[in-house]
N, C-alpha and C positions, 0 to 999 in steps of 0.2 A: 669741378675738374680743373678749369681754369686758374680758379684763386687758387687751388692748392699745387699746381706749380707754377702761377704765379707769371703765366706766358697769354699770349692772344689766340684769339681764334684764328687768325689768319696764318702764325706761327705753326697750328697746328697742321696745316694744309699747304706750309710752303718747304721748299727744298733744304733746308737748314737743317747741317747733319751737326750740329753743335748736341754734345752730350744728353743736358737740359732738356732741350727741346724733341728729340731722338727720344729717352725715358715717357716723358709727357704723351708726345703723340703715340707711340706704342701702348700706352695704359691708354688712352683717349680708343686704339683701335683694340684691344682686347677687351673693353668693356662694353663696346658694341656690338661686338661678337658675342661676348658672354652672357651679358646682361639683355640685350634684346634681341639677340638669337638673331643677328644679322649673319647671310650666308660673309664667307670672306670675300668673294667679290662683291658683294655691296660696300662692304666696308671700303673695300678699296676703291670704289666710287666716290663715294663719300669723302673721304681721303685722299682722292687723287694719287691712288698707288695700286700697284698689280695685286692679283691675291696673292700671289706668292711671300710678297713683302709684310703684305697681312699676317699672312701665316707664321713666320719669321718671328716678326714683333711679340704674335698672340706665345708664341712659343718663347722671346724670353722673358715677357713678363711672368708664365708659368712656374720656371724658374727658379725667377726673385722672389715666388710663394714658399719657398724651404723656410726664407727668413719670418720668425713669428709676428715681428713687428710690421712688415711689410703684409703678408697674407690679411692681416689683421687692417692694415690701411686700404687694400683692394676689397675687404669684404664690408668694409663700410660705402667705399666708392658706389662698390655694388648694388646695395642697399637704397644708397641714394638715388639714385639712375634708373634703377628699375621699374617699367610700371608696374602699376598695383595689379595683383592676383585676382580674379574672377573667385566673388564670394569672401575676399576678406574685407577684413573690416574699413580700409582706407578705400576699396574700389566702392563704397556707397556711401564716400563723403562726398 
């Protein structure tokens, strides 16, 4: 998540409404929510942000899923992030 936008950890959790970092941390809080069924206040714990702001975010990253190339770079993200499923193949590696 980091190297593919290319910001920090700390970026992701600080006040910096720069374009960049604003995309990043939104897809950083949608994929915590999506991917590991975080409620939106956790997220926003996590995040040092309301849930409402979670929500927000998770809402426009949804969105930016119209675009194919975009859906298609969030459903790898997801992919990657995700734990492994109970009974497949990678949870008994």
């Amino acid at each position: 998540m980091l190297s593919v936008f290319r910001i920090s950890a700390l970026a992701l959790r600080s006040r910096d409404r720069a374009a960049s970092v604003a995309l990043a941390r939104q897809t950083a809080m949608y994929l915590a929510h999506v991917a590991f069924g975080l409620s939106l206040t956790e997220v926003g714990r996590l995040f040092c942000r309301d849930r409402t702001t979670v929500a927000h975010g998770c809402m426009v990253i949804e969105g930016l899923r119209d675009d194919p190339e975009i859906d298609r770079a969030l459903a790898l993200m997801e992919r990657a992030v995700a734990p492994p499923r109970t009974g497949s193949p990678m949870s008994n590696a």
